[in-house]
C-alpha positions in Angstrom: 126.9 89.4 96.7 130.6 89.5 97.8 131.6 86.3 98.9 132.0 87.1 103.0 128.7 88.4 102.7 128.0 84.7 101.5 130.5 83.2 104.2 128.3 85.6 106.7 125.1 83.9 105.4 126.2 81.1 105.4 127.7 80.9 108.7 124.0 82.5 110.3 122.3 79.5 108.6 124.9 77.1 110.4 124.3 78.7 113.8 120.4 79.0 113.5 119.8 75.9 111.9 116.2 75.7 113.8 115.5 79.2 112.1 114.9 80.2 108.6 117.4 82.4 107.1 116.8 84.1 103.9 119.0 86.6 102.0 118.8 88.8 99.2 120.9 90.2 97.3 121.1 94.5 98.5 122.8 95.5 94.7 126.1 96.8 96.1 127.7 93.5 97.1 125.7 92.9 100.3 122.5 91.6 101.5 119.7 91.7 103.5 119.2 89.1 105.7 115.9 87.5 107.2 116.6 85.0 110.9 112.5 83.6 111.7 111.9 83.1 114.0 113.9 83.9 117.1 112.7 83.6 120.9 113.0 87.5 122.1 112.8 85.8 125.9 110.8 85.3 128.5 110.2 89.5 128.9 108.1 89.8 126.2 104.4 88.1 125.4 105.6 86.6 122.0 107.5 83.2 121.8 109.2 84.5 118.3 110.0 87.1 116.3 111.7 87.9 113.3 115.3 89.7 112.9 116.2 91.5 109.8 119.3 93.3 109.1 121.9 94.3 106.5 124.8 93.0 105.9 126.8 95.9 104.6 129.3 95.5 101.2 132.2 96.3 103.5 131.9 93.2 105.5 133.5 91.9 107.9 135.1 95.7 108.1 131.4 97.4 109.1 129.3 96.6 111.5 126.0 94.7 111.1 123.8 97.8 112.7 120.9 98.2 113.2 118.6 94.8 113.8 115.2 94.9 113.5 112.6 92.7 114.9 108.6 92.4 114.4 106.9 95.9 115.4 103.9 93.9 117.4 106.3 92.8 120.1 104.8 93.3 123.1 106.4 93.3 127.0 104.5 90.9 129.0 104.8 93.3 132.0 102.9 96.0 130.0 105.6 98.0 130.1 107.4 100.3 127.5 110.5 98.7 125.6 112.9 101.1 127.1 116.1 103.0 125.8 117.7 101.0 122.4 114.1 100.5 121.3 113.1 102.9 118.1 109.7 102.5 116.0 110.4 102.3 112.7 110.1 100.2 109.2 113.0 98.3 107.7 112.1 97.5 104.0 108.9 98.8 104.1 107.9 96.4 106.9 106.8 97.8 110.1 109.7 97.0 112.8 111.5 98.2 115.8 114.8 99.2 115.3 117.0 97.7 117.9 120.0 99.8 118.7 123.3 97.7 119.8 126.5 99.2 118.2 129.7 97.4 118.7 132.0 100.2 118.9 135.1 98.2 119.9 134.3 95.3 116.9 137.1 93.2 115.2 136.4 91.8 112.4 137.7 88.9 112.4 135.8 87.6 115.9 132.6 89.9 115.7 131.2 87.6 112.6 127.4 88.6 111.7 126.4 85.2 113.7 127.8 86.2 116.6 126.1 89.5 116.7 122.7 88.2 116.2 123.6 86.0 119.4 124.9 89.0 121.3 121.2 91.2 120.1 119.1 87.9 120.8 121.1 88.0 124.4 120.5 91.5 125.0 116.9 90.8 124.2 116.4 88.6 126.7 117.9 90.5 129.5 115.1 93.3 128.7 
């Protein structure tokens, strides 16, 4: 694992220090991470769910797209999860795929923390 993929890891374990955050090694120099549990917010029937991602080789120069969170997550209105929602599996686990590109990223602010915080953010505005 390069070591800002470790300074990324590190730095999500430092800003979810409630949470557990597992990594493992990808092969190429990155890793996939594990955050559980997070609170999705107050729109959905679930108190926490898990977020997985990749964190790429190329970071801090890529972005850390897409998230994924637990495939069971359910509105509490009953209601469909809307547009940036996609069924899918991440790592043979069943997930939904959360789609929030940054497009106007830099790397040295948009850290991998801070995009969990903006996806957890987003979440809870659903």
């Amino acid at each position: 694992m390069k070591p800002k993929v470790q300074e990324a890891v590190a730095e999500l374990r430092a800003t979810f220090p409630e949470a557990t955050v597992v990594d493992e090694d990808d092969g190429s120099g990155g890793a996939f991470v594990t955050v559980d549990s997070i609170d999705p917010g107050p729109a959905y029937t679930q108190d926490e769910t898990w977020l997985k991602f990749q964190i790429g080789h190329n970071y801090p120069d890529a972005d850390v797209y897409p998230l994924f969170v637990k495939a069971d997550l359910i509105r509490a209105d009953g209601g469909g999860h809307g547009e940036g929602f996609a069924a899918t599996t991440f790592r043979e686990d069943p997930a939904l795929q959360l789609s929030r590109r940054s497009n106007h990223r830099t790397a040295e602010f948009d850290t991998a923390a801070r995009k969990v915080l903006k996806v957890i953010a987003w979440l809870h505005t659903q």
